[in-house]
C-alpha positions in Angstrom: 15.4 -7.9 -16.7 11.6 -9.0 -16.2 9.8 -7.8 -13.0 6.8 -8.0 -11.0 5.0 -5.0 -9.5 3.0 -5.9 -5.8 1.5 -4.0 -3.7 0.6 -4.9 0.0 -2.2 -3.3 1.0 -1.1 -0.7 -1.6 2.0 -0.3 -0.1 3.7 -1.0 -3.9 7.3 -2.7 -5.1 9.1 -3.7 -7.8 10.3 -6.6 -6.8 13.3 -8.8 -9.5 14.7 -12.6 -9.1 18.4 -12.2 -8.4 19.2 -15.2 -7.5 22.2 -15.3 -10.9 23.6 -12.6 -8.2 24.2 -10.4 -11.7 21.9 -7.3 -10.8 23.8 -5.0 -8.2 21.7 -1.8 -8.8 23.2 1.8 -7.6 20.8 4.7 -5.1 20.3 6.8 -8.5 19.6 3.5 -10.5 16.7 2.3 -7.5 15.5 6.0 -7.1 15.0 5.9 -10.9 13.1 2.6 -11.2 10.8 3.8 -7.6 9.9 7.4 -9.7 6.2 7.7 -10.7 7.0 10.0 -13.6 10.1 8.5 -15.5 10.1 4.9 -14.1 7.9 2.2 -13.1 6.6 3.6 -9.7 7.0 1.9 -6.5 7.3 2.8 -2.5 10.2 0.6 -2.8 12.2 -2.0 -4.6 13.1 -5.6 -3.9 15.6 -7.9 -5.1 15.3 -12.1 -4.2 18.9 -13.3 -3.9 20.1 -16.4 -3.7 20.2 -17.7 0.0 23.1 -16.6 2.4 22.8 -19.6 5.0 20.0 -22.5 5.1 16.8 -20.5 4.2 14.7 -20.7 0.9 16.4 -16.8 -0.1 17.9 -13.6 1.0 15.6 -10.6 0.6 17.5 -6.8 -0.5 14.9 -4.1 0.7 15.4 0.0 -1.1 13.4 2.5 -0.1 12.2 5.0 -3.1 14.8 6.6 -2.8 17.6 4.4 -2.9 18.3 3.6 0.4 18.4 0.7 2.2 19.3 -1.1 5.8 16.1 -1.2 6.7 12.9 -4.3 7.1 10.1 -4.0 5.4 7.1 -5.6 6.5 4.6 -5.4 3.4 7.7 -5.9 1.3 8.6 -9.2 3.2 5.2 -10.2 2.1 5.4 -9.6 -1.2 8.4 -11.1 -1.7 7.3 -14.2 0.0 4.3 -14.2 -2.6 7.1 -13.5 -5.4 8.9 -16.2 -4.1 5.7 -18.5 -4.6 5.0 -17.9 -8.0 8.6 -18.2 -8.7 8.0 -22.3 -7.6 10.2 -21.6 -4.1 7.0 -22.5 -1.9 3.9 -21.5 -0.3 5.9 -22.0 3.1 9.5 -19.6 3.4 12.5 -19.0 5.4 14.6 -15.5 4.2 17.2 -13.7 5.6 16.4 -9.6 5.8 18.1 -7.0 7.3 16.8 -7.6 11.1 17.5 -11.7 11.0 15.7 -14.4 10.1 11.7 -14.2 8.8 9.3 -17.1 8.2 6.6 -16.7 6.0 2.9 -18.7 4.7 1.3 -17.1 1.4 -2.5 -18.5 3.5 -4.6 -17.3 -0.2 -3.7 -16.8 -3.7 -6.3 -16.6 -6.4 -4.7 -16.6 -9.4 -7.6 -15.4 -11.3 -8.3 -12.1 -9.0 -3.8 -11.9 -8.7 -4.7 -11.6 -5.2 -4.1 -13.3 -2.2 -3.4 -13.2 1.6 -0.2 -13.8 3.5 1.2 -14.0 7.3 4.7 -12.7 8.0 6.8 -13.4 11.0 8.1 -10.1 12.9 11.0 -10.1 14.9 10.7 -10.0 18.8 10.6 -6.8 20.3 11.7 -6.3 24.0 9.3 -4.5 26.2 12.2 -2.5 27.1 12.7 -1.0 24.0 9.6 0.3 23.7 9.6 3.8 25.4 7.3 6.9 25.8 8.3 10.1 24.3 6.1 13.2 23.7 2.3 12.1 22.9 3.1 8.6 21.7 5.5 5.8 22.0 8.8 4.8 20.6 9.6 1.5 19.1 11.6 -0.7 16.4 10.3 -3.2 15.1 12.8 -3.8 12.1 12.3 -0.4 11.5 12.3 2.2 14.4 8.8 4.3 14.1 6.9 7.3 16.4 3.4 6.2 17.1 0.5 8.9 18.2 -2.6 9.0 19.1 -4.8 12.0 17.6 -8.4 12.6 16.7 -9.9 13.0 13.5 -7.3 10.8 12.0 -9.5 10.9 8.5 -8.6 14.7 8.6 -5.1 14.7 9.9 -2.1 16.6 8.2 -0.3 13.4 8.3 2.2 15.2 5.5 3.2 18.1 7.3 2.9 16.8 10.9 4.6 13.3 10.1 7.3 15.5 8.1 8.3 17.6 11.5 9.0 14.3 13.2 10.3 12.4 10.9 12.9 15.1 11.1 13.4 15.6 14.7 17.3 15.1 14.9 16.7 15.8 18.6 14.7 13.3 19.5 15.5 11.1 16.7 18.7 10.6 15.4 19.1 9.3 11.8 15.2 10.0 11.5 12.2 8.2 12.2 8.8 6.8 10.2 5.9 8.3 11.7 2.4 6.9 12.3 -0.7 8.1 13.9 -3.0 5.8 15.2 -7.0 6.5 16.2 -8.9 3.7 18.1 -12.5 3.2 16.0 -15.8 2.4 17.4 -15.6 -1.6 16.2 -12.6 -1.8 18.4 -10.1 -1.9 15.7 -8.2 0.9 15.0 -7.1 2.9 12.1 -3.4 4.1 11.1 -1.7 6.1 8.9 2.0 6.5 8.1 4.5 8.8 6.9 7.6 7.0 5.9 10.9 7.2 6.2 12.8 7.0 2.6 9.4 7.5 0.7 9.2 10.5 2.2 5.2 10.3 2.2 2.6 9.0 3.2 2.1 5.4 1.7 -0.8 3.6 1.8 0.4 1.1 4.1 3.1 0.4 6.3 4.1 -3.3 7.4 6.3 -2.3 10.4 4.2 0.6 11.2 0.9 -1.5 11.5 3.2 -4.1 14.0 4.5 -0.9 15.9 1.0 0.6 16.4 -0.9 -2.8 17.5 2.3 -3.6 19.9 2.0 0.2 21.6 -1.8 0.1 22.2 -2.3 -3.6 22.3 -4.9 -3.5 19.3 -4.4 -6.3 16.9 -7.0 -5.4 14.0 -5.7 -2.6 12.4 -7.1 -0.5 9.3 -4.4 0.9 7.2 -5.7 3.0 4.5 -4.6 0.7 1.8 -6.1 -2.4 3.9 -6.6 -4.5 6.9 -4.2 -5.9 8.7 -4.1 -8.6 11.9 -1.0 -8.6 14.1 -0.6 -11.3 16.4 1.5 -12.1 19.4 2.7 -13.7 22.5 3.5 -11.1 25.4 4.6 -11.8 28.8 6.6 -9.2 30.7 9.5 -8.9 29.2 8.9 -9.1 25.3 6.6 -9.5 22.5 7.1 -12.7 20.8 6.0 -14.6 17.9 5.1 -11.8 16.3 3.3 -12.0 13.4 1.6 -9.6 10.2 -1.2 -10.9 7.9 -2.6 -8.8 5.3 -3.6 -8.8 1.3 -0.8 -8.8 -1.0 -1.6 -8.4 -5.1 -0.1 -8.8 -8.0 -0.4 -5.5 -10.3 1.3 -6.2 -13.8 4.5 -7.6 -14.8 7.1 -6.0 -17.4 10.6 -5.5 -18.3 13.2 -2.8 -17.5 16.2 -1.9 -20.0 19.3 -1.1 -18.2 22.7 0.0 -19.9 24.4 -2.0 -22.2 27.3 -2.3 -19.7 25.5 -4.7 -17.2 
């Protein structure tokens, strides 16, 4: 089957049309595709299926390693820019994991494979939000650990982000991990250890929602790229959330599976 390989903010998938509902791919088969030695390479994988209910498509989010459940903010926008060059529209509708997402691919320049799109987050209750050691708490399709530290550019963001990520205690069924550092333009700057990757990425679309909701900072420098979250908030919620950021197209190509599919 033919594939395209995107990256948000180098936060990178492998992303296939499924909408012929034919490719239903196994952990070891996704894990295999995601490796960076014997595969393509990829943060993640996704698959565009054929719509569930009135929207343009259903989106099927893997981690590297195979497993899934999850949203995926960069991946939601690559898929929305996937879906564009596919002929589905500049303007989307998909189902995900955590409900409904709309979607508006703003730039695409063929030339350059680049481009710039705006993803709509889900609403997060202010009551879900919640202070726990040196940061804050939150899910925002994904549950994630924000902290503040200093000398972000330094940080051990493996090994510290590992030890929480891992914290059964505190959180069960694990957690991604980012640590945030406010920077003299009054942006701020962010870097994540994910869940399921098991590393640090590049870029993390839920991650860079999670840290501007926390600390109210809506211009956020990942290390793969720069982000804008925007939002409504009144005292009870964030709403009309949203997550802009560049998206690229890297290469397309073709992966052999077994004879049996």
């Amino acid at each position: 089957m033919n594939f395209l390989k995107l990256d948000g903010a180098g936060n990178d998938f492998v992303v296939f049309d499924n909408r012929s509902g034919g490719l239903r791919l196994s952990q070891s088969e996704v894990a295999r595709i995601c490796n960076r030695r014997c595969g393509v390479g990829a943060d993640g994988l996704l698959l565009l299926n054929a719509s569930s209910g009135d929207a343009d498509f259903d989106m099927a989010y893997f981690n590297s390693d195979g497993s899934t459940g999850m949203m995926c903010g960069n991946g939601g926008r690559c898929i929305a820019l996937f879906a564009m060059l596919l002929g589905i529209g500049s303007r989307l509708r998909f189902n995900a994991s955590d409900g409904v997402h709309e979607a508006s691919v703003l730039q695409w320049d063929a030339k350059q494979r680049s481009g710039l799109v705006r993803l709509g987050m889900k609403d997060v209750e202010k009551k879900e939000l919640r202070p726990i050691l040196q940061g804050w708490y939150v899910n925002t399709g994904a549950p994630h650990y924000v902290q503040p530290v200093n000398n972000l550019q330094s940080f051990d963001v493996e090994n510290e982000g590992r030890k929480l990520r891992y914290c059964e205690e505190l959180f069960p069924g694990g957690t991604n991990v980012d640590f945030v550092e406010m920077q003299g333009d009054g942006g701020m700057a962010v870097r994540t250890y994910e869940r399921g990757v098991e590393s640090e990425t590049l870029a993390c679309g839920t991650g860079v929602t999670a840290s501007a909701l926390v600390t109210g900072c809506k211009k956020i420098a990942a290390r793969g790229g720069l982000f804008e979250v925007d939002y409504i908030e009144d005292s009870q919620a964030f709403a009309r959330v949203s997550l802009t950021g560049p998206v690229a197209l890297n290469f397309t190509g073709e992966w052999l599976f077994d004879n049996e599919r």
